[in-house]
N, C-alpha and C positions, 0 to 999 in steps of 0.2 A: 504494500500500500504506500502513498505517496505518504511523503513526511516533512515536505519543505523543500528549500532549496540550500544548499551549500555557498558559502563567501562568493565564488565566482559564477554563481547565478545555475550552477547544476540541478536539475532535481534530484534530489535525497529519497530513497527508497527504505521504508523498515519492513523485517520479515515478520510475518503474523506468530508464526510459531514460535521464532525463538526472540524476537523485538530487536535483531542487530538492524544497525544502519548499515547500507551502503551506496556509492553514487556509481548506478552503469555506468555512462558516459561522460564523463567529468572536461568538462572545459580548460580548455590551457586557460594558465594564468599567466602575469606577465607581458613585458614586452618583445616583439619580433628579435633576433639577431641582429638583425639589417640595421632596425632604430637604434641601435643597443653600440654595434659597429660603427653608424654614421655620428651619433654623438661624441663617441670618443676620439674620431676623426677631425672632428671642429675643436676640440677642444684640444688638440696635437697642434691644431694650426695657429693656437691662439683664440682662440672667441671663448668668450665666458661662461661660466657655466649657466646663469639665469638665461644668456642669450639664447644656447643651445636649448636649454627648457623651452624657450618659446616657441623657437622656429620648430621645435618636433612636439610640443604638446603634453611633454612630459614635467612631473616638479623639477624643480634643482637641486632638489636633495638626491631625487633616484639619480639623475648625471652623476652627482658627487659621487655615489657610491660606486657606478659602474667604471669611471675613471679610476678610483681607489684601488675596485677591486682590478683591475686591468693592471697598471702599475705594479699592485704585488705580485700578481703572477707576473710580469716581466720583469722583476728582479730576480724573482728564483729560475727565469729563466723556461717556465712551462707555463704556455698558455693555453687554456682549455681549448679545445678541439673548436667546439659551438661558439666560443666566443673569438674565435683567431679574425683579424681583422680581413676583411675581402676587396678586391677591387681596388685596391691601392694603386 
């Protein structure tokens, strides 16, 4: 039976017999690579981070972090696969 929906807008499913939840088809959350990729692009080139926020739609706090987290993996030198930069 229906039970709600989940943070990213899934519907939540509970069993009659035993009352677990679970979400069949659960929604990505998040943003694309591509956005994720091109902000940190702009911000390599110089443009600020509230500026990037604007022109992609996203806060300036997610840029900061995705910058951040970009940075530490290129100082240890491994950067995740999904997030390796494209089209440079």
């Amino acid at each position: 039976m229906r039970d709600g929906k989940n943070p990213s807008g899934s519907q939540r499913m509970r069993c009659q017999a035993c009352g677990r939840r679970c979400t069949p088809r659960p929604q990505a959350r998040g943003y694309p690579d591509e956005v994720r990729g091109r902000a940190i692009r702009m911000c390599l080139e110089g443009v600020s981070f509230r500026q990037v926020a604007r022109e992609l739609g996203v806060n300036h706090q997610t840029v900061v972090n995705w910058v951040n987290s970009y940075v530490a993996h290129a100082k240890r030198g491994v950067l995740p696969v999904k997030r390796r930069l494209t089209g440079e």
